[in-house]
C-alpha positions in Angstrom: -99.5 37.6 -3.8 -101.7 35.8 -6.3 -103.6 32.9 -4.4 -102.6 30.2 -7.3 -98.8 31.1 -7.1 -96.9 28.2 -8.0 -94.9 26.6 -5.1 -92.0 25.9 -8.1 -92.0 29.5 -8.9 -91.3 30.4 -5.1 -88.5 27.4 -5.2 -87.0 29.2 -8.0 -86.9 32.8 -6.2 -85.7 31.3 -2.9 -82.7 29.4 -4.9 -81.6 32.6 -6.5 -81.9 34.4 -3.3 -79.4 32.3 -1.6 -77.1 31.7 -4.6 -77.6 35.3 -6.1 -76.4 33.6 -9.2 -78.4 31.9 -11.7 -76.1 29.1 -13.0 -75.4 28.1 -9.3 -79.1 28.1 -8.9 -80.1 26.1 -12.0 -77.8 23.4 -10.8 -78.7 23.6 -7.1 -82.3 22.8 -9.0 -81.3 20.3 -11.3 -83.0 22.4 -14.3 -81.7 24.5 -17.5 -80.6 28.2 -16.7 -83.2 29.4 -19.2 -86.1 27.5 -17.2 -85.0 29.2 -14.0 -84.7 32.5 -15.7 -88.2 31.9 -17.2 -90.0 31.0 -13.6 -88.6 34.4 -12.2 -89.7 36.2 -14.8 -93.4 34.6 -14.3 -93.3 35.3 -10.8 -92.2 38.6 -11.1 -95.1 39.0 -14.0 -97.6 38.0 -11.3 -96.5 39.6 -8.5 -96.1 43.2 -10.9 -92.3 43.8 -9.5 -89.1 43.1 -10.2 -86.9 40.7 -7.4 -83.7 40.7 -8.7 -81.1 43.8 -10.1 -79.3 41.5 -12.5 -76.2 42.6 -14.6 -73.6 40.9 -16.7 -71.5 40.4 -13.3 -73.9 40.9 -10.1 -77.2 39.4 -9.0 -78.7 41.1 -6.3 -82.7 41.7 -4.5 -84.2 44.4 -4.7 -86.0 45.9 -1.9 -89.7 43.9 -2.9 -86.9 40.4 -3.3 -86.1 41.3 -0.1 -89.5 42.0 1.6 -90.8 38.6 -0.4 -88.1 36.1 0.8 -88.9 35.3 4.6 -92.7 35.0 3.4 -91.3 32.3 0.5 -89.2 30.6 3.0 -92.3 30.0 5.4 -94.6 29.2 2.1 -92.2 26.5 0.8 -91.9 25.0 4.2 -95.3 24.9 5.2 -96.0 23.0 1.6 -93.3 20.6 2.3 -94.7 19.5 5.3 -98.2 19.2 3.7 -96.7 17.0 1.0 -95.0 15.2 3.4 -98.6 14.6 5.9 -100.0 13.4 3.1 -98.3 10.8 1.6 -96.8 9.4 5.4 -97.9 6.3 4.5 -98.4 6.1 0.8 -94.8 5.5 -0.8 -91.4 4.4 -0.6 -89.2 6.5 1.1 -86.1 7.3 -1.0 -82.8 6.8 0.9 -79.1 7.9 -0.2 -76.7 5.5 1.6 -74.0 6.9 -0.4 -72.2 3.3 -1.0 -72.7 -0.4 -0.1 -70.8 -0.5 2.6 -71.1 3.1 4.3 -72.3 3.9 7.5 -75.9 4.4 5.5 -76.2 1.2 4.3 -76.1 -0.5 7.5 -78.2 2.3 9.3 -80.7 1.3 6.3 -80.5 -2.4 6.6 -81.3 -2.4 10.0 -84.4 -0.2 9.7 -85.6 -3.1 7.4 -84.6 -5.7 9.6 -86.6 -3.7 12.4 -89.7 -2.9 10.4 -91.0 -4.9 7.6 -92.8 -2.0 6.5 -92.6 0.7 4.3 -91.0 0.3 1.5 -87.2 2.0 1.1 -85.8 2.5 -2.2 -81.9 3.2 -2.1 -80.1 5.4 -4.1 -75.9 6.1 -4.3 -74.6 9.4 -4.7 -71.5 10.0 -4.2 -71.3 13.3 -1.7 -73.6 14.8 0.6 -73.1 18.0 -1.5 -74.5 16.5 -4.5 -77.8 14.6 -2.2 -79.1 17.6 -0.5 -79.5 19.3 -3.7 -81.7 16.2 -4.5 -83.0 16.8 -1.3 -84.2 20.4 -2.2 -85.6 19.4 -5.1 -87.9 16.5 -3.7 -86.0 14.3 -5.7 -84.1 12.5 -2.3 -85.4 11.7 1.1 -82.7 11.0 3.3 -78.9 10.7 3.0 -76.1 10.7 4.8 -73.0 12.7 5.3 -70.8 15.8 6.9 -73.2 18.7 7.3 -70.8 21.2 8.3 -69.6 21.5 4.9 -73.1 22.0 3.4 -73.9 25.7 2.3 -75.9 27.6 5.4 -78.6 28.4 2.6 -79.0 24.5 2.2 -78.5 23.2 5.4 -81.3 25.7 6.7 -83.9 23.5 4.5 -82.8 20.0 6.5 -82.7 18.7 9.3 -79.9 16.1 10.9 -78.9 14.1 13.6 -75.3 12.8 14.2 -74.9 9.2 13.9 -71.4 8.3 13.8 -68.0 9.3 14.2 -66.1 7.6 11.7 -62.2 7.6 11.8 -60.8 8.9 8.8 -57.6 6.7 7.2 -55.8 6.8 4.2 -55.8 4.5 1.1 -51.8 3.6 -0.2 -50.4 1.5 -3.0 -49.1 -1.6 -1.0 -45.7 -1.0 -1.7 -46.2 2.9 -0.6 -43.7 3.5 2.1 -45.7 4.1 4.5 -47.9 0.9 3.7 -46.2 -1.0 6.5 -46.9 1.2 8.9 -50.4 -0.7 11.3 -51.5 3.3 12.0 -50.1 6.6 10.0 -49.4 9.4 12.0 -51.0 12.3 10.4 -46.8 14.4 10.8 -45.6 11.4 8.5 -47.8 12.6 5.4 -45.7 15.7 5.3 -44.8 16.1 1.8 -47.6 13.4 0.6 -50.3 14.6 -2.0 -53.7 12.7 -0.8 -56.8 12.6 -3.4 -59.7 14.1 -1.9 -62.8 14.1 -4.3 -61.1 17.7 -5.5 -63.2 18.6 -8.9 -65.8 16.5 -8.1 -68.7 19.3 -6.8 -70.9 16.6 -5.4 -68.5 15.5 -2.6 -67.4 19.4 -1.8 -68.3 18.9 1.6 -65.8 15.9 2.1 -62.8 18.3 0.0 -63.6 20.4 2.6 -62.5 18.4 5.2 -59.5 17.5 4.1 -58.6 21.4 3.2 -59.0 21.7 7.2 -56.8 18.9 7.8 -54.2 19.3 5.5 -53.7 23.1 7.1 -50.2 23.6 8.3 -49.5 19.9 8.4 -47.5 19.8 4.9 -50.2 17.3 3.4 -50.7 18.8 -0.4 -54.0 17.9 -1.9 -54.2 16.4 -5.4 -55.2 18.4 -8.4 -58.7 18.5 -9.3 -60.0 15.7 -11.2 -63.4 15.0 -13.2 -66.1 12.7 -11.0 -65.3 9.4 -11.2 -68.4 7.3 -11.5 -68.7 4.1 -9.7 -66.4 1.7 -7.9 -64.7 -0.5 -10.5 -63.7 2.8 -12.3 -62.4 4.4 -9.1 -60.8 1.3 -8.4 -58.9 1.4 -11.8 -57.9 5.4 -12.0 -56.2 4.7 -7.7 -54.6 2.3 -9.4 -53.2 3.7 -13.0 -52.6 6.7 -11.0 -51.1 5.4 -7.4 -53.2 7.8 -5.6 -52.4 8.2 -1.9 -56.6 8.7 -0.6 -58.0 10.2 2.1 -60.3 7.9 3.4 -62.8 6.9 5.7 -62.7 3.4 8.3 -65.2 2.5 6.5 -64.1 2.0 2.3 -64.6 0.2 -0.7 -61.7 -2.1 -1.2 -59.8 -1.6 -3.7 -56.9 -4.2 -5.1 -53.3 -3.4 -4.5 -54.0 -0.9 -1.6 -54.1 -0.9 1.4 -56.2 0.9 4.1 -54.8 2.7 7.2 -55.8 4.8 10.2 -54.4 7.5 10.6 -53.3 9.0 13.9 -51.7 11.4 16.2 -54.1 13.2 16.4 -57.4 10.7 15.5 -59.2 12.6 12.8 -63.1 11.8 12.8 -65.6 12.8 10.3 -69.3 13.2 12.0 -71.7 11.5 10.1 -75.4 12.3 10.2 -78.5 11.2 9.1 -80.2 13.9 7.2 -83.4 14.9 5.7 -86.0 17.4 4.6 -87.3 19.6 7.0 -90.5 18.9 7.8 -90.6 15.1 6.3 -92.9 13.1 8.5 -92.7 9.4 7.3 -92.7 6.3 9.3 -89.5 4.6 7.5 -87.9 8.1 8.7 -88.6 7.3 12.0 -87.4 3.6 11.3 -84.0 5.3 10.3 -83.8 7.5 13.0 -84.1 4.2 15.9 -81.7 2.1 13.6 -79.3 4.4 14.0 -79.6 5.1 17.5 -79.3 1.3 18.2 -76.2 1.0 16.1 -74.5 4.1 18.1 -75.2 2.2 21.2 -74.5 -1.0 20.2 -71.2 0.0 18.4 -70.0 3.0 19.9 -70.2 5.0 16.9 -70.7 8.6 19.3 -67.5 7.7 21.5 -64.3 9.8 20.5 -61.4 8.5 21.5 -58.9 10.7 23.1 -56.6 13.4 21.3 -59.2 13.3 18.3 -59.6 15.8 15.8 -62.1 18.0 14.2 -62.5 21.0 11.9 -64.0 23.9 14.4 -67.0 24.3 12.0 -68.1 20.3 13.3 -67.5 21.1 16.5 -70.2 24.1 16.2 -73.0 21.9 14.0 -72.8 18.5 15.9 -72.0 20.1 19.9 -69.2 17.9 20.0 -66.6 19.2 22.6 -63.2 20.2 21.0 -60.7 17.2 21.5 -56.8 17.8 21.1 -55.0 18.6 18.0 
């Protein structure tokens, strides 16, 4: 390989490798289809072989793709972690807390309160689907979320450690029927059409969920919708459209609704702190105690008993399987 290969060629190839579709790539890279296709195209220029069999319908490696794609994997990582040495104590470390009052944003204001120093600069997306892809494109440091609904191809490139287990509720128009109700059991939704970020490719990992819930309980998720941006217009669509949500313990309020646990069983979603692998920066270790004190202090790793969740959690975090 040419010794002056350019790492973002190399990101390109290793995108379109996991994806083996270009559109998927481009936006995995937040770039236009035609730069991607142009990068390949100079890498496979300089390396004098063609990585990809590409048709109308099918992207696939060929044999020298193939051969080229552990190396790339090693090359990208290795260059990450020299970015990463290098600027350890140089710049603001750029933190997605998802919303202001998630799990993240307390995990992040307590790794001010505990070290003055460095500088954190927070960001809100609205799904961990849509921040790792920020993530792999060194536009994101840390965020939070479900990782067992990332793609394997992504979650190979970070790194996590569970933080919480937050109980999962649902949000109801105050005079919804089952709005009286202190705790919902999960059987009474039978029949009930939830909202569930469906449409919205940024929080897949989080329609994921509740596809795994919903399963053979008679719970019908709500048609896809376009991404709603921000609270106050989030706030006004639950309302015009008297949404039933599935929710987390921890949610933005929203007027004329009302928030409820739902039970029998408990269902959690694991929440973890995530980040590039490789990234070596002292407000990452900063996180990584906040969180750890807040666990203790709050009980956010205790599950209570006759809890619930999807297998493919119970294989990423080592939780042990509860009932339901």
């Amino acid at each position: 390989m040419p010794r002056d290969t350019d790492p973002r060629l190399l990101r390109a190839f290793v995108a379109v490798a996991d994806e083996l579709h270009f559109t998927r790539a481009a936006a995995r890279l937040y770039v236009a289809q035609q730069a991607l296709s142009r990068d390949i195209r100079r890498l496979e220029g300089a390396l004098g072989a063609a990585l990809f069999v590409r048709t109308t319908r099918h992207v696939a490696l060929t044999p020298e793709g193939e051969r080229l794609l552990p190396y790339a994997r090693r090359v990208l990582a290795a260059h990450d972690e020299l970015n990463a040495a290098a600027v350890r104590d140089e710049r603001p470390l750029i933190v997605d807390v998802r919303a202001p009052v998630a799990t993240g944003r307390r995990v992040l204001d307590e790794a001010r309160r505990l070290v003055p120093e460095p500088e954190f600069v927070a960001r809100h997306h609205t799904g961990l689907t849509g921040a790792a892809a920020e993530i792999a494109g060194g536009r994101l440091d840390v965020s939070f979320g479900r990782v067992a609904g990332l793609d394997p191809a992504v979650l190979a490139g970070l790194d996590h450690r569970l933080v919480r287990y937050e109980r999962v509720s649902v949000l109801l128009p105050e005079d919804h029927r089952l709005a009286p109700l202190p705790r919902v059991p999960l059987e009474a939704l039978a029949g009930e059409t939830l909202y569930a970020g469906e449409g919205n490719p940024e929080t897949a990992e989080w329609t994921d969920y509740a596809r795994r819930l919903f399963a053979g309980r008679g719970i019908v998720p709500a048609e896809s919708f376009p991404k709603i941006e921000g609270e106050e217009e989030f706030a006004r669509i639950v309302r015009r459209r008297r949404w039933a949500v599935l929710a987390s313990e921890v949610f933005v309020a929203v007027p004329g609704t009302v928030l409820r646990p739902l039970v029998d069983p408990v269902p959690l979603s694991p929440i973890s702190l995530v980040w590039r692998r490789g990234l070596r920066h002292p407000g990452l270790d900063a996180l990584l105690e906040a969180a750890r004190r807040l666990a203790a202090e709050g009980g956010w790793l205790e599950r209570p008993a006759g809890s619930w969740l999807p297998e493919p959690d119970v294989l990423v975090t080592g939780a042990v399987t509860g009932a339901g």
